[in-house]
N, CA, C and O atoms as CSV, one atom per row, in Angstrom:
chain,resi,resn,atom,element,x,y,z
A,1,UNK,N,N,64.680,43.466,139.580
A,1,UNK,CA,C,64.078,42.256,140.120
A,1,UNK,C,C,62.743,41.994,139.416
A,1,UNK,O,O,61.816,42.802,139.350
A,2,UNK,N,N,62.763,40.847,138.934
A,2,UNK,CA,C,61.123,40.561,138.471
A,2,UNK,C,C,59.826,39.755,139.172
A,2,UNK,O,O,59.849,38.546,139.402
A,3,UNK,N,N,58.971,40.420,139.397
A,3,UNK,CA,C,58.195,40.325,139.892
A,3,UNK,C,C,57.266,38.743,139.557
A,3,UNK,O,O,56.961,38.469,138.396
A,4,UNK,N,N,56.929,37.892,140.619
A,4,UNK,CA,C,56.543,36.416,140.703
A,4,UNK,C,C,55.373,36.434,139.836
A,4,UNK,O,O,54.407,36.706,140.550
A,5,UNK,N,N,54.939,36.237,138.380
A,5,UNK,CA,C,53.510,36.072,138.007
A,5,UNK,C,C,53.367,35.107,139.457
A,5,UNK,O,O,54.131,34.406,140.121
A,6,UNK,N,N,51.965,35.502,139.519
A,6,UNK,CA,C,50.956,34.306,140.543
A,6,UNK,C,C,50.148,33.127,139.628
A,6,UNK,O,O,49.850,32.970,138.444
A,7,UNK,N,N,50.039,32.660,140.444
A,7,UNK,CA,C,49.697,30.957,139.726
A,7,UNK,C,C,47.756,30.916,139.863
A,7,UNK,O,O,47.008,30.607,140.791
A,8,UNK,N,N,47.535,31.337,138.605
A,8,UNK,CA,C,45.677,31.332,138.624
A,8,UNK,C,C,45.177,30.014,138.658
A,8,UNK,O,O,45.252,29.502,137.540
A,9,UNK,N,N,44.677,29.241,139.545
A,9,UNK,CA,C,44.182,27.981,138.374
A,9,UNK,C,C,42.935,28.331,137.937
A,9,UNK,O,O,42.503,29.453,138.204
A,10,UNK,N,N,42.289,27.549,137.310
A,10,UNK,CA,C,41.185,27.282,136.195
A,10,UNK,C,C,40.110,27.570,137.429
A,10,UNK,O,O,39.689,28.727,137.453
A,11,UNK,N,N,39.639,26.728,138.395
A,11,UNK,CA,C,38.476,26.767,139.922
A,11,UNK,C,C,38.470,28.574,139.684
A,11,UNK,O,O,37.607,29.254,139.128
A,12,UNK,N,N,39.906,29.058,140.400
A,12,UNK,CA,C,39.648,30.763,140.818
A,12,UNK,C,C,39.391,31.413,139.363
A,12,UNK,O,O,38.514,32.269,139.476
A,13,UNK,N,N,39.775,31.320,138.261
A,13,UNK,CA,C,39.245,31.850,137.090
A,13,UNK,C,C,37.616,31.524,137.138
A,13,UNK,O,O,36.852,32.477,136.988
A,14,UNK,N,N,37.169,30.432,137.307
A,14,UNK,CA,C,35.864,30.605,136.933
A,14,UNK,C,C,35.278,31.124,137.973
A,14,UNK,O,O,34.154,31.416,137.565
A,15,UNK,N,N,35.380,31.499,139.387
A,15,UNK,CA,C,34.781,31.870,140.560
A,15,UNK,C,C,35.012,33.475,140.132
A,15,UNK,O,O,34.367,34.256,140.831
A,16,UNK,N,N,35.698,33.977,139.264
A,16,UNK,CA,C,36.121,35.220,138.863
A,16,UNK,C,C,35.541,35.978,137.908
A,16,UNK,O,O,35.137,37.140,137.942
A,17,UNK,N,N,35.559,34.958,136.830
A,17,UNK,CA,C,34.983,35.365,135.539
A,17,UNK,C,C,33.730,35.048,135.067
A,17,UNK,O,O,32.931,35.763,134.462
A,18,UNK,N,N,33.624,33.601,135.501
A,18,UNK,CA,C,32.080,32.920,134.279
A,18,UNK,C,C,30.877,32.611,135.588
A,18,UNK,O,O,29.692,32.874,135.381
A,19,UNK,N,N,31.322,32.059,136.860
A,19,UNK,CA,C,30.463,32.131,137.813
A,19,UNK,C,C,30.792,32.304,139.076
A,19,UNK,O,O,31.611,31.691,139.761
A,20,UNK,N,N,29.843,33.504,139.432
A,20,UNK,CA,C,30.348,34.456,140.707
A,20,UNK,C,C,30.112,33.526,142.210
A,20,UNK,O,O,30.684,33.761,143.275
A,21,UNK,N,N,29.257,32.587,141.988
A,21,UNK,CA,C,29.324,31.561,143.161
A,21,UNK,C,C,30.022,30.900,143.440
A,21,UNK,O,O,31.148,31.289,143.130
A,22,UNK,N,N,29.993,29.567,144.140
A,22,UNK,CA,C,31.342,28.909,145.149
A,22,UNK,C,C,31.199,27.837,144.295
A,22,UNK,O,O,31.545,26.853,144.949
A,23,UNK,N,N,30.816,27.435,142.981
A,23,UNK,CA,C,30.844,26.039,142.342
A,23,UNK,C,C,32.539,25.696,141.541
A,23,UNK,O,O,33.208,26.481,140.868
A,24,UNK,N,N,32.749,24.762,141.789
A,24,UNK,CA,C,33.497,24.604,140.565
A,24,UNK,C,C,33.460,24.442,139.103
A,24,UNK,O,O,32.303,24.126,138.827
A,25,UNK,N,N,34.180,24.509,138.024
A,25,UNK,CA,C,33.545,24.315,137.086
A,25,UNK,C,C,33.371,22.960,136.974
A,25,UNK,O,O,33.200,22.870,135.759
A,26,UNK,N,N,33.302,21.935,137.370
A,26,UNK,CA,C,32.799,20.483,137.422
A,26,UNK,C,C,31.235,20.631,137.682
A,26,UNK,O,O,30.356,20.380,136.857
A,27,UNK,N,N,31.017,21.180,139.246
A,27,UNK,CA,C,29.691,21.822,139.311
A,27,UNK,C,C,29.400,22.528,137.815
A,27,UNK,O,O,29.388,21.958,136.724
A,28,UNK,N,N,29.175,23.911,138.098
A,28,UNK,CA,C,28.705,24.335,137.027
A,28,UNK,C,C,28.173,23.308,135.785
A,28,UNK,O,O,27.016,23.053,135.452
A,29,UNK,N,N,29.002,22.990,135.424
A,29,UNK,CA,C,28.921,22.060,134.553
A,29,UNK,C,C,27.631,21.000,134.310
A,29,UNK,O,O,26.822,20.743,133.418
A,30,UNK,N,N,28.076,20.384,136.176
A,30,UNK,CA,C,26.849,19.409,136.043
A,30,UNK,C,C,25.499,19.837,136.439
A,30,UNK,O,O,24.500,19.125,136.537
A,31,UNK,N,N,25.610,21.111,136.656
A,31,UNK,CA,C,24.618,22.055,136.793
A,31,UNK,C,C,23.436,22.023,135.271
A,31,UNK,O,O,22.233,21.781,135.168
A,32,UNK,N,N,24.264,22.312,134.507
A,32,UNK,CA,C,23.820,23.190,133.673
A,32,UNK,C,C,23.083,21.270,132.524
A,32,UNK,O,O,22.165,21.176,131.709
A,33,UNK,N,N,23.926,20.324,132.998
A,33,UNK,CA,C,23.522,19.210,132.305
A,33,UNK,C,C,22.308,18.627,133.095
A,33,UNK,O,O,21.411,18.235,132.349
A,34,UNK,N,N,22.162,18.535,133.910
A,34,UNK,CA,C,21.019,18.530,135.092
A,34,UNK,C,C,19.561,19.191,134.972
A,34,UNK,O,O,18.567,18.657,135.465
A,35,UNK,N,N,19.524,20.628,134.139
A,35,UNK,CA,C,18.587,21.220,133.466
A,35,UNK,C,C,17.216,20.743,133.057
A,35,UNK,O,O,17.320,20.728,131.831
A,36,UNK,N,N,16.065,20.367,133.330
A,36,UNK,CA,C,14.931,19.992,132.815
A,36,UNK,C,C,14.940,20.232,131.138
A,36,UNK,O,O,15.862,21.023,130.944
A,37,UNK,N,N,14.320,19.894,129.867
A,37,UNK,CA,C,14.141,19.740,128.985
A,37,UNK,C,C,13.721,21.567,128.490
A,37,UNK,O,O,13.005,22.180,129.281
A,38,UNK,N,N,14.056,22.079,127.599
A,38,UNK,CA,C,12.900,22.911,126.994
A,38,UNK,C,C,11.629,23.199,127.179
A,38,UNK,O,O,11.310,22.256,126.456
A,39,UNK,N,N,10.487,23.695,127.525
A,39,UNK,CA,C,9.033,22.960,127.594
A,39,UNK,C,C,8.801,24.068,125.673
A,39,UNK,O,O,8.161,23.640,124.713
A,40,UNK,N,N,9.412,25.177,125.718
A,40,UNK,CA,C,8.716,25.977,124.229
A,40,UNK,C,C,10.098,26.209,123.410
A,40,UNK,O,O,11.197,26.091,123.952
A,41,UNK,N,N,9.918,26.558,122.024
A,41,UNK,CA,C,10.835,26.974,121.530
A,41,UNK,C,C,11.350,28.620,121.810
A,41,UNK,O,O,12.188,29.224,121.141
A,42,UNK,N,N,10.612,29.126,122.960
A,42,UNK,CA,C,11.523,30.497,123.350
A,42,UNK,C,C,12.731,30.332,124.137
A,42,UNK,O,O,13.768,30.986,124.023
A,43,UNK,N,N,12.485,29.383,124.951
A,43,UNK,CA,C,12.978,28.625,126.222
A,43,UNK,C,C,14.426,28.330,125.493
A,43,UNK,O,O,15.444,28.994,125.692
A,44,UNK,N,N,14.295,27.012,124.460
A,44,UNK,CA,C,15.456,26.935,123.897
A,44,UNK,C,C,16.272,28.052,123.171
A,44,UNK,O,O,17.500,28.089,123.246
A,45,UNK,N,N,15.701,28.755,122.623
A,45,UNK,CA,C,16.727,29.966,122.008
A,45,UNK,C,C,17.531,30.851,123.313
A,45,UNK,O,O,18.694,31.253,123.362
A,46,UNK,N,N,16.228,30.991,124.490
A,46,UNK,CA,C,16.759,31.309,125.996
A,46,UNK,C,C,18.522,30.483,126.567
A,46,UNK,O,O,19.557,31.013,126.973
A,47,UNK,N,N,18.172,29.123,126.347
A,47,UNK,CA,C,19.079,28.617,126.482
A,47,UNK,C,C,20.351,28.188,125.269
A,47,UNK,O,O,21.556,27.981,125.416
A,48,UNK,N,N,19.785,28.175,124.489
A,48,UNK,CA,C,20.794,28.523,123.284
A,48,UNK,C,C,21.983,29.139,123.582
A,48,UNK,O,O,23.092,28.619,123.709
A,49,UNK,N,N,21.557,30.663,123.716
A,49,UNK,CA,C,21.963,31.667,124.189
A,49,UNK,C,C,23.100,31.621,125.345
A,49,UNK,O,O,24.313,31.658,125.140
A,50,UNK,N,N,22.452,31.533,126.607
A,50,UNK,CA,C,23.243,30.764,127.629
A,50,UNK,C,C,23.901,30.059,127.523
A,50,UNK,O,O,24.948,30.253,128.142
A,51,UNK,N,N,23.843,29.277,127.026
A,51,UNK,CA,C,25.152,27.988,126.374
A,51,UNK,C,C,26.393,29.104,125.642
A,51,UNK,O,O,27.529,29.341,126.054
A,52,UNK,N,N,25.760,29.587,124.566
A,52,UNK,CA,C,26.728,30.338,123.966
A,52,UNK,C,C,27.995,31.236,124.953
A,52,UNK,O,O,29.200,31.169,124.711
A,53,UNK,N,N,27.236,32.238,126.334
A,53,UNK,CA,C,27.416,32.725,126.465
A,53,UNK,C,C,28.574,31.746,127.502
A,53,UNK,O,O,29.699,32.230,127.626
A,54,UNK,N,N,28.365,30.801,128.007
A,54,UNK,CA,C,29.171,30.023,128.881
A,54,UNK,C,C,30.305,29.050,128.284
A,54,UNK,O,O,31.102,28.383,128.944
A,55,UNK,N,N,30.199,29.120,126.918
A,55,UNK,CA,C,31.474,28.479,126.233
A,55,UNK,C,C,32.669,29.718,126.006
A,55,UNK,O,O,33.898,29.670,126.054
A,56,UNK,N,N,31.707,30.839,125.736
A,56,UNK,CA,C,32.972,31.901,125.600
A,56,UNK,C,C,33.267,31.945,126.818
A,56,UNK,O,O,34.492,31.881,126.920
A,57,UNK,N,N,32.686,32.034,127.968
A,57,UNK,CA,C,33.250,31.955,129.111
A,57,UNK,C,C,34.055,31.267,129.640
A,57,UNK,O,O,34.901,31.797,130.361
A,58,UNK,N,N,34.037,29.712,129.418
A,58,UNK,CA,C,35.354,28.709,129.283
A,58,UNK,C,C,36.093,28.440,128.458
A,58,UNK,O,O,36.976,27.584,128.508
A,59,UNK,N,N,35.828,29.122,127.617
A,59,UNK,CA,C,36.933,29.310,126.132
A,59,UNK,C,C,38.207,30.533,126.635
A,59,UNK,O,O,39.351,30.458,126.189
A,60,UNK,N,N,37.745,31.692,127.680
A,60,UNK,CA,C,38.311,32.543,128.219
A,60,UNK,C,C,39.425,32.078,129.308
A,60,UNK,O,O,40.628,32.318,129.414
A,61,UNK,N,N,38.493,31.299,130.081
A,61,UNK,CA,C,39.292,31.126,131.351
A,61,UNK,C,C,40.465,30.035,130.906
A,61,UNK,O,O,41.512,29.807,131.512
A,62,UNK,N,N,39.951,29.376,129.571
A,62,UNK,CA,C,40.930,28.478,129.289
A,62,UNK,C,C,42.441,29.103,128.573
A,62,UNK,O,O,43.557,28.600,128.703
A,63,UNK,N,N,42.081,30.331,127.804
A,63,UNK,CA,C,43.031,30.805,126.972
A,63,UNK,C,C,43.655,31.806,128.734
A,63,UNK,O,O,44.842,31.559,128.946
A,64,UNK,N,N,43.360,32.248,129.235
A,64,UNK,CA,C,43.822,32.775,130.370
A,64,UNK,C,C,44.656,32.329,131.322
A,64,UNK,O,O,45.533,32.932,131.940
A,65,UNK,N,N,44.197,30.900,131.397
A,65,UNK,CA,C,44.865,30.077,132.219
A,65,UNK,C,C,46.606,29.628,130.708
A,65,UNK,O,O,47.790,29.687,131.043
A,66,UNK,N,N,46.303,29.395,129.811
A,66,UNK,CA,C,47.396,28.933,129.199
A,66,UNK,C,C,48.631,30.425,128.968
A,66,UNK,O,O,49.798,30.489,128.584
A,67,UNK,N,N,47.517,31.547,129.481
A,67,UNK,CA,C,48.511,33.248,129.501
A,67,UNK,C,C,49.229,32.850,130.596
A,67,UNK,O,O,50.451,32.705,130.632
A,68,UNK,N,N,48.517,32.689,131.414
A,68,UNK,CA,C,49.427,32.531,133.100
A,68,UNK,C,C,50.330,31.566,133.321
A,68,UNK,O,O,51.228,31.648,134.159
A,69,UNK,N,N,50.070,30.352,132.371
A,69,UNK,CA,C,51.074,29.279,132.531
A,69,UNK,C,C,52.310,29.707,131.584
A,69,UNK,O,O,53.404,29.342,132.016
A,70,UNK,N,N,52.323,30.414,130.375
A,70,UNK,CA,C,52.939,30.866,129.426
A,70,UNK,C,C,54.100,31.867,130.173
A,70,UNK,O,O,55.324,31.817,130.057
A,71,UNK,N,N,53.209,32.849,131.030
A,71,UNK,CA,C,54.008,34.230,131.771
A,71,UNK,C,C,54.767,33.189,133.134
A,71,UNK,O,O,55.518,33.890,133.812
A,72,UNK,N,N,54.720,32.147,133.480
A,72,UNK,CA,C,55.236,31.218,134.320
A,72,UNK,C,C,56.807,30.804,134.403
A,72,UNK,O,O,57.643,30.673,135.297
A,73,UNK,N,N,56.750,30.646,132.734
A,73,UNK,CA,C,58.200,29.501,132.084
A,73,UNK,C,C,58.574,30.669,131.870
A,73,UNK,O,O,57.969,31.492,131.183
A,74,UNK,N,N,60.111,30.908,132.725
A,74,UNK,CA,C,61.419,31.650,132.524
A,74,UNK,C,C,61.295,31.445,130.634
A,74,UNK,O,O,60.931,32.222,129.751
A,75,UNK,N,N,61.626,30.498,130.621
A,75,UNK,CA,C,62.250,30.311,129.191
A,75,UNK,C,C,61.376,30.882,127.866
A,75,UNK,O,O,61.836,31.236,126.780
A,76,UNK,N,N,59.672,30.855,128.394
A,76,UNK,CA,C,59.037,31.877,127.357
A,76,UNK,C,C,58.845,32.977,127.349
A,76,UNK,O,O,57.995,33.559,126.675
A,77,UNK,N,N,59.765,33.537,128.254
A,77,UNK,CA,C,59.198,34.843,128.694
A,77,UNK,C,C,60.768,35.311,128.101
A,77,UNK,O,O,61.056,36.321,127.458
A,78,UNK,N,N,61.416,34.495,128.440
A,78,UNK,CA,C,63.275,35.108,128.077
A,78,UNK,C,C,63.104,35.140,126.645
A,78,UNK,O,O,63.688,36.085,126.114
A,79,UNK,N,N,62.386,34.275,125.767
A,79,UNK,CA,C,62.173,34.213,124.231
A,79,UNK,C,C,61.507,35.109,123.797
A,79,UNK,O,O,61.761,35.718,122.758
A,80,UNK,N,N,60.892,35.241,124.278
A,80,UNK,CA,C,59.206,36.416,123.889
A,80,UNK,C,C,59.835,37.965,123.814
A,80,UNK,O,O,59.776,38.913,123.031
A,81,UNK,N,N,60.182,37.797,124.511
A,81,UNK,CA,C,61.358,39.607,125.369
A,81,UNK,C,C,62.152,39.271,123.975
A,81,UNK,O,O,61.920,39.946,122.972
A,82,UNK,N,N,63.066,38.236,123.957
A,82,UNK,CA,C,64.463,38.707,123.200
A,82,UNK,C,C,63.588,38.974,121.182
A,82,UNK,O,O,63.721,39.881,120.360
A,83,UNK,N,N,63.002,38.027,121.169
A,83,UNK,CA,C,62.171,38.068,119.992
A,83,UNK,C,C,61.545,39.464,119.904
A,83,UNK,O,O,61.837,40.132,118.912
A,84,UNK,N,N,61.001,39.808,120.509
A,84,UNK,CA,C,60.037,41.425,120.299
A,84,UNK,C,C,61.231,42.479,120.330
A,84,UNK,O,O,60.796,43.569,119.959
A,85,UNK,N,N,62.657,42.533,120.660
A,85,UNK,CA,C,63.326,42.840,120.552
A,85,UNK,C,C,63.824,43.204,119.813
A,85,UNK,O,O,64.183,44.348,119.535
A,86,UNK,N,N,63.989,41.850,119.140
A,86,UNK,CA,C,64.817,41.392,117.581
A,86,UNK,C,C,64.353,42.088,116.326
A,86,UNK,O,O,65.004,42.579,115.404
A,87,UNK,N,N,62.753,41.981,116.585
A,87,UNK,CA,C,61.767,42.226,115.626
A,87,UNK,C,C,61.648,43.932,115.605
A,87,UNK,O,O,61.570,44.635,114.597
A,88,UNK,N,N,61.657,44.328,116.869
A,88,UNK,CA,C,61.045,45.611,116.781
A,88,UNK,C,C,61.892,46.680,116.323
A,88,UNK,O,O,61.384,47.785,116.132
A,89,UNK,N,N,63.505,46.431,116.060
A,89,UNK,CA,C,64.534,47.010,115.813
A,89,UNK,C,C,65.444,48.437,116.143
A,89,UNK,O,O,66.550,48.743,115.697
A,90,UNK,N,N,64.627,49.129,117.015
A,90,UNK,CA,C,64.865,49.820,118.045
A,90,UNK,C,C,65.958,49.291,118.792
A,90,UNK,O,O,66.612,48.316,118.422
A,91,UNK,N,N,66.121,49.814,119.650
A,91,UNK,CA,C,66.891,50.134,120.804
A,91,UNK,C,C,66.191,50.283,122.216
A,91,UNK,O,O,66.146,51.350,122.827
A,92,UNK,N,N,65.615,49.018,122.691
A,92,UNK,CA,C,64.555,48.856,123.522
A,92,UNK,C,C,65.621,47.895,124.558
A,92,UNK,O,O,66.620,47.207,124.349
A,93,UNK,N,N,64.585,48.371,126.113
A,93,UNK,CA,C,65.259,47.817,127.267
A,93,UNK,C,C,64.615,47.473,128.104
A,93,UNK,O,O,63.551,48.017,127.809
A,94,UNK,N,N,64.393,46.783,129.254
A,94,UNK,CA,C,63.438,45.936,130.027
A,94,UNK,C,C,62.937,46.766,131.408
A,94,UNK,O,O,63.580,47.076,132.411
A,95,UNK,N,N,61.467,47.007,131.035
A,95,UNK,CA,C,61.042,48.160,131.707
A,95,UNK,C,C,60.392,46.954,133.396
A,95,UNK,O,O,59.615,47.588,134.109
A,96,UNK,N,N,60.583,45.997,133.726
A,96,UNK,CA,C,59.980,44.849,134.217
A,96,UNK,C,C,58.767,44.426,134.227
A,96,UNK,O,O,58.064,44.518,133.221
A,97,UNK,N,N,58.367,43.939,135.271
A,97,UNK,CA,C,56.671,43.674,134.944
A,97,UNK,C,C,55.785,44.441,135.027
A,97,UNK,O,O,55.853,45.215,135.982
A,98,UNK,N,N,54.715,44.554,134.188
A,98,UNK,CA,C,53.749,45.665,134.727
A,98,UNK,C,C,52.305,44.773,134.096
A,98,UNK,O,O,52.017,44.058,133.137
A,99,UNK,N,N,51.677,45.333,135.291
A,99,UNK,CA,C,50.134,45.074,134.720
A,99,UNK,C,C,49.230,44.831,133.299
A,99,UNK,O,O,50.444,44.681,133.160
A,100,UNK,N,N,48.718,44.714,132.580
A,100,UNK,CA,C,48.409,44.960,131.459
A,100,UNK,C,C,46.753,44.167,131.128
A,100,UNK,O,O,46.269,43.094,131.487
A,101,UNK,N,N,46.281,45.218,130.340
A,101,UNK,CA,C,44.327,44.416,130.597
A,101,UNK,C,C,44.329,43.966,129.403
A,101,UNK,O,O,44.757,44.736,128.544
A,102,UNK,N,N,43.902,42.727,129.015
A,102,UNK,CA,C,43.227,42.440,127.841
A,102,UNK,C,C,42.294,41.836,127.584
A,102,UNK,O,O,42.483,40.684,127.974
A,103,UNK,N,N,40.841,41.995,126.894
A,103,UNK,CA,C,39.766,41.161,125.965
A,103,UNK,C,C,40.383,40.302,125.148
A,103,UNK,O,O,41.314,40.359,124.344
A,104,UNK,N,N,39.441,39.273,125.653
A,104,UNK,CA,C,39.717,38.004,125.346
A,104,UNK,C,C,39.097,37.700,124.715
A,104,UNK,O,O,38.056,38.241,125.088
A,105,UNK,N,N,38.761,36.849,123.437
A,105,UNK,CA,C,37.865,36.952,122.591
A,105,UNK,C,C,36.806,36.351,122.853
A,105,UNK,O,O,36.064,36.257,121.875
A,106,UNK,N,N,36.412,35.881,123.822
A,106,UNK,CA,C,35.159,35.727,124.657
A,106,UNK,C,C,34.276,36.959,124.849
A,106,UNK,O,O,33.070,37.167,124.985
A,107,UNK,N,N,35.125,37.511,124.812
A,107,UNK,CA,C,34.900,39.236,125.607
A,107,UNK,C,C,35.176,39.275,127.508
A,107,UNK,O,O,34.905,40.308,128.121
A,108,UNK,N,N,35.604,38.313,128.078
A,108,UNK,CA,C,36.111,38.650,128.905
A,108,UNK,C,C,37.542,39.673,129.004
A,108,UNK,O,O,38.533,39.677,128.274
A,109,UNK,N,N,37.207,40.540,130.237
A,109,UNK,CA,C,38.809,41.554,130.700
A,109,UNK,C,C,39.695,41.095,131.486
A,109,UNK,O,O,39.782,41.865,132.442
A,110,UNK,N,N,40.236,40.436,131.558
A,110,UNK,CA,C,41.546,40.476,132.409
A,110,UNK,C,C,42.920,41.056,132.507
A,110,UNK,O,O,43.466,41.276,131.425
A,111,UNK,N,N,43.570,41.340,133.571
A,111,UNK,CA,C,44.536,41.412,133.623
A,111,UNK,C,C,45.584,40.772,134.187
A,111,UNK,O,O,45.482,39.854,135.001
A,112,UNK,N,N,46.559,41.220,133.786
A,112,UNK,CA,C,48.077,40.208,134.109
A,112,UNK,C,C,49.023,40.692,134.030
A,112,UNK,O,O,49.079,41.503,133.106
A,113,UNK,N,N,50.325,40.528,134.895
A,113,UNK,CA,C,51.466,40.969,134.760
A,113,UNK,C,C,52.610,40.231,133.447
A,113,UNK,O,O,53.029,39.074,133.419
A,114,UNK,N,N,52.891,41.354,132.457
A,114,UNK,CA,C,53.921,40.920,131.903
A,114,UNK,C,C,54.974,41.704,131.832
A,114,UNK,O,O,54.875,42.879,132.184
A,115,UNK,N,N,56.127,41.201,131.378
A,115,UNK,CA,C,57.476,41.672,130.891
A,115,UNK,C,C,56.714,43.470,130.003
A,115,UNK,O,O,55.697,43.533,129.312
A,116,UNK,N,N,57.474,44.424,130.307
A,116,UNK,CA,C,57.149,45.342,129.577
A,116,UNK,C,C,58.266,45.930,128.865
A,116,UNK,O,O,59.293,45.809,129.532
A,117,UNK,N,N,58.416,46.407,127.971
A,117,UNK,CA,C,59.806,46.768,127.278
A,117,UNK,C,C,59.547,48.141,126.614
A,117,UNK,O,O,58.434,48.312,126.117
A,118,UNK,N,N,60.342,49.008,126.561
A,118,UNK,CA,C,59.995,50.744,125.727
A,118,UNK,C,C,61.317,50.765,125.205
A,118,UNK,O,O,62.173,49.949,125.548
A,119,UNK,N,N,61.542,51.860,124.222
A,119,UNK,CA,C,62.242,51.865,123.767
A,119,UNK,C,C,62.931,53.013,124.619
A,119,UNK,O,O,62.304,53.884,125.222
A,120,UNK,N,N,64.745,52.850,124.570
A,120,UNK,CA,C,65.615,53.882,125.103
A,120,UNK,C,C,65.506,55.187,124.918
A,120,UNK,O,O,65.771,55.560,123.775
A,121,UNK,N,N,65.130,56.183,125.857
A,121,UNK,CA,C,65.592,57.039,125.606
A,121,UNK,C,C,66.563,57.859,126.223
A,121,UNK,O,O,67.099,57.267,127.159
A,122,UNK,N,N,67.180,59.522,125.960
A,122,UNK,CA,C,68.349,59.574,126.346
A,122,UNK,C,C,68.426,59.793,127.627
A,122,UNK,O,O,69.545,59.605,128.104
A,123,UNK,N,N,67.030,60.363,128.844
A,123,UNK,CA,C,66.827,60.155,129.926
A,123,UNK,C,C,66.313,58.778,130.304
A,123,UNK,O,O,65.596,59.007,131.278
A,124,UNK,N,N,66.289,57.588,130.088
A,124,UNK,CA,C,65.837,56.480,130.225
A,124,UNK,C,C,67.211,55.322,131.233
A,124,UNK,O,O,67.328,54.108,131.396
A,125,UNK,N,N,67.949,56.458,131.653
A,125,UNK,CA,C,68.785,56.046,132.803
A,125,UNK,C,C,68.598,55.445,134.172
A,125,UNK,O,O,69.346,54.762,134.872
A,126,UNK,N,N,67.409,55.892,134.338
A,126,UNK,CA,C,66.476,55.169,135.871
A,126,UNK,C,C,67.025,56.688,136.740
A,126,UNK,O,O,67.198,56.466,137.938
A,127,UNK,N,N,67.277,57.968,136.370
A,127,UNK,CA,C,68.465,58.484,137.262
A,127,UNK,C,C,66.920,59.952,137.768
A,127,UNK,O,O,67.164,60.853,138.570
């Protein structure tokens, strides 16, 4: 039986990952445009910075959210499996879903359930 990925949207990713408060990223957003001016040039490199650090942060939740919609569709997940299959040329069999963490090139960690697959072995009977 395979286990239901859950449906992340984008709101609980960012309440998760980029900001630990109750804003949405609409907030956030108009948060951060709302900002008074610079008054020195430390200030701006200060915020430079911050900026930087909040695009990888929605650069994350965005590539995260398109993982979860991806692990969603039967049909990419039935492709993905039979392809890594095809490719890997073994004698591999469908171990079901399991957890799995990955950095995101944001540098955010997440995890997610995917399809897991190992290759056969001669105790690999389930017995």
């Amino acid at each position: 039986m395979v286990d239901r990925v859950p449906e992340i949207t984008l709101e609980n990713l960012l309440l998760l990952i980029a900001y630990p408060g109750t804003a949405s990223l609409d907030q956030r957003f108009d948060e951060l445009l709302a900002l008074p001016p610079p008054r020195t040039a430390e200030e701006l490199l200060v915020r430079e910075e911050e900026n930087r650090v909040y695009g990888q942060q929605v650069q994350d939740l965005l590539t995260f959210n398109q993982l979860q919609k991806a692990h969603g569709d039967k049909a990419f997940v039935r492709i993905a499996v039979a392809d890594a299959k095809f490719k890997d040329g073994r004698s591999l069999r469908d171990m079901g879903w399991r957890p799995v963490a990955l950095q995101l090139e944001g540098g955010s960690r997440v995890t997610l359930k995917t399809p897991y697959i190992a290759e056969k072995t001669p105790d690999s009977s389930g017995k």
